[in-house]
C-alpha positions as CSV (number, residue, x, y, z in Angstrom):
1,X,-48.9,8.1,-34.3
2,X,-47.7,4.6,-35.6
3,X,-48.0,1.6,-33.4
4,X,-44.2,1.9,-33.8
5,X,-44.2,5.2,-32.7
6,X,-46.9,4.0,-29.7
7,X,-44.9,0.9,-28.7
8,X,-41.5,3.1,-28.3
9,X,-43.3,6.0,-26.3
10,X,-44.5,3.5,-24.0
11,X,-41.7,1.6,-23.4
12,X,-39.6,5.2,-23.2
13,X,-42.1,6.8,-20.7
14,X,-43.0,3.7,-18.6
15,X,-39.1,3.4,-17.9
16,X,-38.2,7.3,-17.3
17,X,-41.4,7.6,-15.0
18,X,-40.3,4.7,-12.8
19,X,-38.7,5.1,-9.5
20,X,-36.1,2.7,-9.9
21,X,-34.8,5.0,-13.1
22,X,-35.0,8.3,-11.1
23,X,-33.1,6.9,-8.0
24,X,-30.6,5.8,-10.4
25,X,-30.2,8.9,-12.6
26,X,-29.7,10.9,-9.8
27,X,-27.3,8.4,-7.2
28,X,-25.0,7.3,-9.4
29,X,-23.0,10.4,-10.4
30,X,-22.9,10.7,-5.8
31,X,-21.9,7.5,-6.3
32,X,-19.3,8.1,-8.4
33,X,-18.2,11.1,-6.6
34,X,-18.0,9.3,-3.0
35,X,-15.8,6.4,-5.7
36,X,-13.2,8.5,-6.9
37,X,-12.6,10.8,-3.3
38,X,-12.3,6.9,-1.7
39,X,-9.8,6.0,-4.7
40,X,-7.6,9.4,-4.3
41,X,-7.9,8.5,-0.2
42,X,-6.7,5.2,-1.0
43,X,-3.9,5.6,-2.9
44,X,-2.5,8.7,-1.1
45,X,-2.6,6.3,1.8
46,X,1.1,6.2,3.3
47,X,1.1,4.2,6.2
48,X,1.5,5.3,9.7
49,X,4.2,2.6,10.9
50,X,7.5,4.0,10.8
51,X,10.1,1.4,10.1
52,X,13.0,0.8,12.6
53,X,15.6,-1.2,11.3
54,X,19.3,-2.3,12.5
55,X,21.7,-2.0,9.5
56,X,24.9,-3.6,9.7
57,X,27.3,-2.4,6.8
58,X,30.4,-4.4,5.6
59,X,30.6,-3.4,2.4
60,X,32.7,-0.2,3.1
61,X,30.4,2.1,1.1
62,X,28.9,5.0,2.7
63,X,25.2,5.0,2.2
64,X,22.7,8.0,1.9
65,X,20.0,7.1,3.5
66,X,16.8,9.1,5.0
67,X,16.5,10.5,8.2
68,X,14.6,9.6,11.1
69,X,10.8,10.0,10.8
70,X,10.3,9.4,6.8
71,X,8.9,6.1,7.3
72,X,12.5,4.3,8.0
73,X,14.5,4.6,11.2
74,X,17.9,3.2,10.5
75,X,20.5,2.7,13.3
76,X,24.0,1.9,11.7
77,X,25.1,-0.9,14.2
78,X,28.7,-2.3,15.0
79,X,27.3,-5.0,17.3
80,X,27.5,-8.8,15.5
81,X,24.3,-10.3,13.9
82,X,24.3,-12.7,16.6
83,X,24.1,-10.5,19.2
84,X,21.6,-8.1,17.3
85,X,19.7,-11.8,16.8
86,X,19.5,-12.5,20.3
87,X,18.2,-9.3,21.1
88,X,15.8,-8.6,18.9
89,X,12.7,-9.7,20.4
90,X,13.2,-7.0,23.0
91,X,15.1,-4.4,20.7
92,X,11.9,-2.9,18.8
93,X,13.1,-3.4,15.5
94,X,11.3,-4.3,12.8
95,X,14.4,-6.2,11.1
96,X,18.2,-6.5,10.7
97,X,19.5,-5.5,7.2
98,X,23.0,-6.5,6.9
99,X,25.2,-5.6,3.8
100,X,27.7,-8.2,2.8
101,X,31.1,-7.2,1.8
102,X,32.0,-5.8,-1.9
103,X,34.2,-7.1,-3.7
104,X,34.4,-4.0,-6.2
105,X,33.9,-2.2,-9.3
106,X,33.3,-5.5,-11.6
107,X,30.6,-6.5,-9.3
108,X,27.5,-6.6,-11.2
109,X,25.0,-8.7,-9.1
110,X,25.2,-7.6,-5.2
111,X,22.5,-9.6,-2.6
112,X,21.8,-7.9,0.8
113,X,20.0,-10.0,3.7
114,X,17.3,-8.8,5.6
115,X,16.0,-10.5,8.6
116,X,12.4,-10.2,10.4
117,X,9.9,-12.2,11.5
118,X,7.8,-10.7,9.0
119,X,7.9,-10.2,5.2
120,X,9.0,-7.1,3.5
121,X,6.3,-5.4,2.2
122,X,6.5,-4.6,-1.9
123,X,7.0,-1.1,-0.9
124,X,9.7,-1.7,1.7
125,X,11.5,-3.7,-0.1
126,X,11.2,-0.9,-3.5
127,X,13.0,1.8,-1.3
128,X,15.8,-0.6,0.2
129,X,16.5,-1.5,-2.8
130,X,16.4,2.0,-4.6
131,X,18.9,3.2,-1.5
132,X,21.3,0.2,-2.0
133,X,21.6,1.1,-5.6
134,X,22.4,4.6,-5.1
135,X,24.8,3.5,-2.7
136,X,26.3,1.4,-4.8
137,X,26.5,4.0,-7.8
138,X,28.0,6.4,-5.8
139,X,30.7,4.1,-4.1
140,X,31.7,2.8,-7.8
141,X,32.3,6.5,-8.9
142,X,34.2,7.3,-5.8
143,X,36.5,3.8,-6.5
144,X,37.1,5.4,-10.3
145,X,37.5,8.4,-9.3
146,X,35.1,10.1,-12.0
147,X,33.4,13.3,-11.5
148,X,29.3,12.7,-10.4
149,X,28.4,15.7,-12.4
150,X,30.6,15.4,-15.8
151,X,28.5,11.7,-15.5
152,X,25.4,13.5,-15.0
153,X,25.7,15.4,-18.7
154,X,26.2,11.5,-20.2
155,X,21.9,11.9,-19.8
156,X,20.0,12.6,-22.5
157,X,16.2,13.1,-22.7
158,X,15.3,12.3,-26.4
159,X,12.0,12.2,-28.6
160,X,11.1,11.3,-32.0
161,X,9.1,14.4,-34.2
162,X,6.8,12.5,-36.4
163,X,7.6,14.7,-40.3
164,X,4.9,14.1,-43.2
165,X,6.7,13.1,-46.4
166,X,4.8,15.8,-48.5
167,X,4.6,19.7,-47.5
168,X,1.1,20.2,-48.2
169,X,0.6,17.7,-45.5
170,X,-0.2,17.9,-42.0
171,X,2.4,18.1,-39.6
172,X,2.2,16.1,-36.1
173,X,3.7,16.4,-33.1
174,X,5.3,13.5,-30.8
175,X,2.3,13.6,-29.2
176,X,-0.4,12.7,-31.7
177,X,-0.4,9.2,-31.0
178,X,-0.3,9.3,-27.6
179,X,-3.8,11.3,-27.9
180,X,-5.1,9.4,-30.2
181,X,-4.7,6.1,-28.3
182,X,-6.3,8.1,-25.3
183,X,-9.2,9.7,-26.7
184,X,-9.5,6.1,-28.6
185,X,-9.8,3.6,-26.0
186,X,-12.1,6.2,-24.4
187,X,-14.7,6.4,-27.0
188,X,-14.2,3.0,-27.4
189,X,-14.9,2.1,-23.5
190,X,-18.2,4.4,-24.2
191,X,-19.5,2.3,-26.5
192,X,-18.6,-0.7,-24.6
193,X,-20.4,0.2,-21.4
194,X,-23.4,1.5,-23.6
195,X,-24.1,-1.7,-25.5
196,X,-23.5,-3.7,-22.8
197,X,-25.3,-1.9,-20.1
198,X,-28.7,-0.5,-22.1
199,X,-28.2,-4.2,-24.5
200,X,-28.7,-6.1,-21.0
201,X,-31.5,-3.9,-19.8
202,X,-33.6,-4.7,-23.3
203,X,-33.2,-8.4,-22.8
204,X,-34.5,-8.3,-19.8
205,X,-37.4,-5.9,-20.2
206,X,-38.4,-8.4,-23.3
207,X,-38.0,-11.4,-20.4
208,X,-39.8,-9.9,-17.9
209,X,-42.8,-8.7,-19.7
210,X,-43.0,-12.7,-21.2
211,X,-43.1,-13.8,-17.6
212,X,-45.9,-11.5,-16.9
213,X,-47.4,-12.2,-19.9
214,X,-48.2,-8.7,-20.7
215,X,-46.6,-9.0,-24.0
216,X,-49.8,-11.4,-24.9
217,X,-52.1,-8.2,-24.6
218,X,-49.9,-5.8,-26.7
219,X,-48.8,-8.4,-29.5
220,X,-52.5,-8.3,-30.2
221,X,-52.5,-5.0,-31.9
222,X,-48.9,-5.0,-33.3
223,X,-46.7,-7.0,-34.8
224,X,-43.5,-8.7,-33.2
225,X,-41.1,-7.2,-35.3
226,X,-42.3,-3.7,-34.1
227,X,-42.9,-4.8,-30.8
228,X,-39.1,-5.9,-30.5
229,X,-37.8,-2.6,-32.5
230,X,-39.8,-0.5,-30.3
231,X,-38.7,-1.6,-27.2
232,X,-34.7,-1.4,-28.6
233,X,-35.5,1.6,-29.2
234,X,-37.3,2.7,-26.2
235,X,-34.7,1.7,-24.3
236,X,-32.0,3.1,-26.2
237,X,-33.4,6.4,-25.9
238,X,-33.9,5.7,-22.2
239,X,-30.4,5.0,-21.9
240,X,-29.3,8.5,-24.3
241,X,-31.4,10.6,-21.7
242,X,-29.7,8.8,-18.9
243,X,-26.3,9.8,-20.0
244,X,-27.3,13.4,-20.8
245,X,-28.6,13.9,-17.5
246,X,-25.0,12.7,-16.1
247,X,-23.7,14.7,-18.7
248,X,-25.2,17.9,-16.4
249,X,-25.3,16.3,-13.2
250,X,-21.4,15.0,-12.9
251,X,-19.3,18.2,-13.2
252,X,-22.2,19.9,-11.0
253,X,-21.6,17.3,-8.4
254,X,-18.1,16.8,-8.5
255,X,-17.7,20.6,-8.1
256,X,-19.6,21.0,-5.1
257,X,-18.2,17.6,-3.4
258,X,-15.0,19.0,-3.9
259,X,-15.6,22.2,-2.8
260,X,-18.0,21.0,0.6
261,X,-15.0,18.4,1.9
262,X,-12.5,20.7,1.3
263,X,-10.6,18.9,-1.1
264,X,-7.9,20.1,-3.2
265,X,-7.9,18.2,-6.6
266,X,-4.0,19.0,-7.0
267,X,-2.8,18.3,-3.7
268,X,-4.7,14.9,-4.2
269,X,-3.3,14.1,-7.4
270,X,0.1,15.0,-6.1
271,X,-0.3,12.7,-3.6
272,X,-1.6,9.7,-5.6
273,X,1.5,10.4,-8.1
274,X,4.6,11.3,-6.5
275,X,6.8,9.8,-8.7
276,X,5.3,12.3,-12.2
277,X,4.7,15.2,-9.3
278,X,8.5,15.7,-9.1
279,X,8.7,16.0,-13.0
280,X,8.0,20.3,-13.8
281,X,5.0,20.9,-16.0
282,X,6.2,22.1,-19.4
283,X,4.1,24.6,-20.2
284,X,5.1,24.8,-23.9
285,X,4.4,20.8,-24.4
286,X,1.2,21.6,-22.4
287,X,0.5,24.3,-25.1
288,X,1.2,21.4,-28.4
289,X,-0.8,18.8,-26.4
290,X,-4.3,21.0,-26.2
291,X,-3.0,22.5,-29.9
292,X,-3.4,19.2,-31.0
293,X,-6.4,18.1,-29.7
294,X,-8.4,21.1,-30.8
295,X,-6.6,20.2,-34.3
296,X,-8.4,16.8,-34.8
297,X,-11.1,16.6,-36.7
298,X,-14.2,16.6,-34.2
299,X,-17.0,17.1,-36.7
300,X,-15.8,13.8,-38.3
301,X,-15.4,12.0,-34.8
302,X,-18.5,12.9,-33.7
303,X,-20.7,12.2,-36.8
304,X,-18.9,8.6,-37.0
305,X,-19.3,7.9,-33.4
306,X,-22.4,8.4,-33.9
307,X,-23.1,6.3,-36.5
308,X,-21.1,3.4,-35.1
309,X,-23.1,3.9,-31.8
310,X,-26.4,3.8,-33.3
311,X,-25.0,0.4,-35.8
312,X,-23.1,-1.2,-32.6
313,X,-26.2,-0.7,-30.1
314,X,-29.1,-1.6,-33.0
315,X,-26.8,-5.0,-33.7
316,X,-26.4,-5.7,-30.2
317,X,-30.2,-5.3,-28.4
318,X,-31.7,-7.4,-31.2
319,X,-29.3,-10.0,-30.5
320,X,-30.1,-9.5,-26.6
321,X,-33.9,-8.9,-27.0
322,X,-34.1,-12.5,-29.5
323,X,-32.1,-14.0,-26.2
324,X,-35.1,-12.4,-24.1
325,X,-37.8,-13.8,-25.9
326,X,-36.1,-17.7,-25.7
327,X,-36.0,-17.5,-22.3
328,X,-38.4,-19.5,-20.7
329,X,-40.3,-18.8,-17.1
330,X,-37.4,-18.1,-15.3
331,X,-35.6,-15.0,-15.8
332,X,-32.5,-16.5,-14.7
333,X,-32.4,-19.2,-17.8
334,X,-30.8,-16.3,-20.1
335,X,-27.6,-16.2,-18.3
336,X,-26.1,-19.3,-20.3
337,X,-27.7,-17.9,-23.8
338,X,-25.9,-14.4,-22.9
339,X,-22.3,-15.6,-23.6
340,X,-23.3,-15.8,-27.1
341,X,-23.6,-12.2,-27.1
342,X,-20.8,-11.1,-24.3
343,X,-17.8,-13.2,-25.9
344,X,-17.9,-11.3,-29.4
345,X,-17.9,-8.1,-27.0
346,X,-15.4,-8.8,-24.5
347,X,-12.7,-10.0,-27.7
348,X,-14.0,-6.6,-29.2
349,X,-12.4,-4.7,-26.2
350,X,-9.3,-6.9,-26.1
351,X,-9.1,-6.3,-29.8
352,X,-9.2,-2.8,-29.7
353,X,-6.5,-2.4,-27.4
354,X,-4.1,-4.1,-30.1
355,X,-5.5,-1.9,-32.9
356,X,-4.8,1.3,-31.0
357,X,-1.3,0.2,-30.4
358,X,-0.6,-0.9,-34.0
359,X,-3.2,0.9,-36.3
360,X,-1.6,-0.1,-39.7
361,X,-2.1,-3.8,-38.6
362,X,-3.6,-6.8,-40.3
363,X,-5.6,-7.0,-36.8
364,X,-7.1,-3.3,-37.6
365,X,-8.3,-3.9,-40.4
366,X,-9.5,-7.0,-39.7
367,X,-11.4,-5.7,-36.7
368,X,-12.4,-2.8,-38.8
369,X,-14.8,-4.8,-41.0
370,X,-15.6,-7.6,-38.6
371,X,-19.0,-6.3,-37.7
372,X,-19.1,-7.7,-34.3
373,X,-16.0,-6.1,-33.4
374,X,-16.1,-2.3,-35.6
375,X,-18.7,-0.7,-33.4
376,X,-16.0,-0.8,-30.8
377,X,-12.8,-0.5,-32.6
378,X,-13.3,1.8,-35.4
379,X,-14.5,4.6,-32.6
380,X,-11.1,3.8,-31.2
381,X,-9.6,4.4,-34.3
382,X,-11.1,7.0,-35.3
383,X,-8.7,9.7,-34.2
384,X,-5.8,8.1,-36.1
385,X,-7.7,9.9,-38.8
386,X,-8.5,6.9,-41.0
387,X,-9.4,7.2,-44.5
388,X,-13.2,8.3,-45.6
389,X,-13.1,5.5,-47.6
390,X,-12.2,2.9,-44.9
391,X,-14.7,4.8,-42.7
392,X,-17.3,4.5,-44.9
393,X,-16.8,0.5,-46.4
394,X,-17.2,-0.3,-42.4
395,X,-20.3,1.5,-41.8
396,X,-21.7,0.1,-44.7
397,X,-21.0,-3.8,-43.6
398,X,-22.4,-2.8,-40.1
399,X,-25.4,-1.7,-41.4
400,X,-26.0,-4.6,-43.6
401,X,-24.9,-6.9,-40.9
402,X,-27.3,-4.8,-38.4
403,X,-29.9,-5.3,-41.0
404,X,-29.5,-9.0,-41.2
405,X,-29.4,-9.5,-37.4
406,X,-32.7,-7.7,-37.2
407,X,-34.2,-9.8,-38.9
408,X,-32.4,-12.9,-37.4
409,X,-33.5,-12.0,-33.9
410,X,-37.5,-10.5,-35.5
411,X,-37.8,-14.4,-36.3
412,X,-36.6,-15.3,-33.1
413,X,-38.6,-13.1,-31.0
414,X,-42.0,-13.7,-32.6
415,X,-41.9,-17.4,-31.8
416,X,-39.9,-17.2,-28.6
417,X,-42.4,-14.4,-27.0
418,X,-45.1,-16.6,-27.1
419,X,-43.3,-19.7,-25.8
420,X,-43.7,-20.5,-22.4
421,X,-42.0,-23.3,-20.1
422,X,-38.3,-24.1,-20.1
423,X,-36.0,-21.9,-22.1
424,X,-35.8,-22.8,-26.3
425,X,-32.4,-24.5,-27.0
426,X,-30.3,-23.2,-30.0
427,X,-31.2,-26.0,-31.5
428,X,-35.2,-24.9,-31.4
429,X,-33.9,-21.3,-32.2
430,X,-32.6,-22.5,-35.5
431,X,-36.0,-24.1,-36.1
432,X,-37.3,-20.8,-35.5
433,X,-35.1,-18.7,-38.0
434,X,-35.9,-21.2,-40.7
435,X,-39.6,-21.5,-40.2
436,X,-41.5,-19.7,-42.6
């Protein structure tokens, strides 16, 4: 075996073998589990107060409003506000709302009052509102004498069919783009979390092995350049054996969590959403939705991802292991150096979400060929179904660019790692690049 080979076996083995990778591997898909069932409880979360409230009504128009026990209590009052006012400290209500008079028809902008001693809450004060306009509504159509359900056929749900100009083409349904952009900014988040997350964890296995100066025993028998590429890739694969395991381990666990509390996923996710819960599932737009996901072209998304993967995570961990090696004693000095690396890929994320909402834009393409940015946005874009061409011009100025940065951070590293005391400035870095 090469010393490459040798230098990425031990940094692959030393890093799966540890206990702080184990515990890892195997918490965080519980952790994740214990997250999500906490999230569902959270937003299914109701409330237990039930809301009395004194309504005084003056406007003349009969409101529907809920009955006693579904979180409101109203009591239609005749008494005057000032004698509900002086009251109220001993009444139990929670507040007075009081509905001014209406002048009509024509009136467009209508202001109720509601007095507590405390705030309405946003959700309070969504539902009061939403009662007073149905109260309204109907009042109006009483007033002009219409017909509430001739009205109701004035609705009309409506939806654009996306037609290719040429037959031979492929035809796509309204709901190709909305699939796209979600499988998109998924593969795109992926990435994000991968170079990020594994691009970190090189930088600071290059940092900590300078601080224990064991990199002064192996830099003996190899060179820097495969001393820095064998650790990116160590690590990388750490990182792809990682994400298998919670490949397996995350539908096992979810399962079984599910199935020991008791939960029922449905009844949770009817809870979460009420609002899209009401709304009947159409099981033929149910059938075009998975038609059309099985219709893209998966072998090409894959292979691409792939590539961009590999491109996006070789570009970044060189740039994060050259940061590694210019840090001085302290690991801590790296933070400041790190924003050169985190701003390109925080804009990438932002950027991304603009190129999955307009694909055919400037931005896109821009982004596209920007090699800082394409290992994120061109996964995104990928199941727009982009030209080979385009495809292909990008992955080519990655991998130059890649190349380039290798070698950039190689001439970095081999000074840095040896460098001991404060961290270099980018002023000394430069020096370094340019030394022969």
């Amino acid at each position: 075996m090469n010393k490459l080979g040798l230098i990425i076996s031990r940094e692959y083995l030393t890093k799966v073998k540890n206990w702080k990778f184990i515990l890892t591997t195997l918490l965080t898909p519980l952790g994740f589990l214990v997250f999500f069932i906490v999230i569902g409880i959270i937003f299914s979360y109701e409330g237990d107060k039930t809301y009395k409230i004194a309504v005084i009504n003056k406007s003349s128009m009969q409101l529907d409003l809920p009955s006693q026990g579904e979180k409101f209590n109203f009591i239609i009052s005749n008494e005057s506000m000032e004698t509900l006012r002086a009251g109220f400290e001993t009444s139990g209500t929670d507040g007075i709302w009081v509905l001014p008079e209406m002048a009509g028809v024509d009136v467009s902008n209508y202001t109720s009052y509601f007095y507590s001693n405390n705030p309405l809450d946003i959700e309070m004060e969504s539902r009061l509102e939403k009662y007073l306009e149905e109260g309204i509504r109907d009042h109006k159509i009483k007033l002009l004498a219409l017909d509430k359900s001739e009205l109701d056929k004035l609705k009309t749900k409506v939806s654009i069919d996306p037609e290719p100009i040429a037959p031979e083409e492929k035809d796509r349904s309204a709901h190709t783009v909305k699939i796209a952009t979600v499988i998109g900014g998924a593969m795109g988040y992926i990435i994000f979390f991968i170079i990020f997350l594994y691009g970190a964890s090189v930088m600071r296995s290059v940092a900590d092995e300078k601080v224990n100066r064991v990199v002064e025993v192996i830099i003996s028998s190899a060179k820097p350049v495969e001393l820095m590429l064998g650790k990116v890739i160590g690590v990388g694969l750490v990182g792809l054996t990682q994400i298998l395991i919670w490949l397996i381990l995350i539908p096992v666990i979810y399962f079984l969590g599910m199935q020991i509390a008791g939960i029922d996923v449905q009844q949770l996710q009817e809870a979460s959403q009420p609002m899209s819960a009401q709304a009947p599932i159409d099981q033929d737009e149910l059938a075009t939705i998975i038609r059309e996901i099985a219709a893209l072209n998966w072998l090409k998304i894959g292979l691409v991802f792939i590539l961009y993967f590999i491109g996006g995570y070789f570009l970044y961990a060189s740039m994060f292991a050259a940061i590694g090696a210019a840090t001085g004693d302290d690991i801590n000095d790296a933070q400041s150096l790190t924003i050169i690396v985190t701003i390109p890929i925080i804009l990438a994320i932002y950027v991304m979400f603009q190129a999955i909402r307009l694909p055919e834009s400037s931005l896109a393409t821009f982004a596209a060929f920007f090699p800082l940015f394409s290992p994120i946005t061109m996964p995104a874009l990928l199941a727009f179904d982009p030209p080979w061409w385009k495809v292909l011009l990008s992955l080519l100025v990655l991998f130059g660019f890649c190349y380039v940065m290798i070698w950039l951070a190689s001439r970095i590293y081999r000074v840095g790692i040896l460098m001991y005391g404060k961290k270099a400035s980018l002023k000394e870095i430069g020096r370094w690049i340019l030394k022969s």
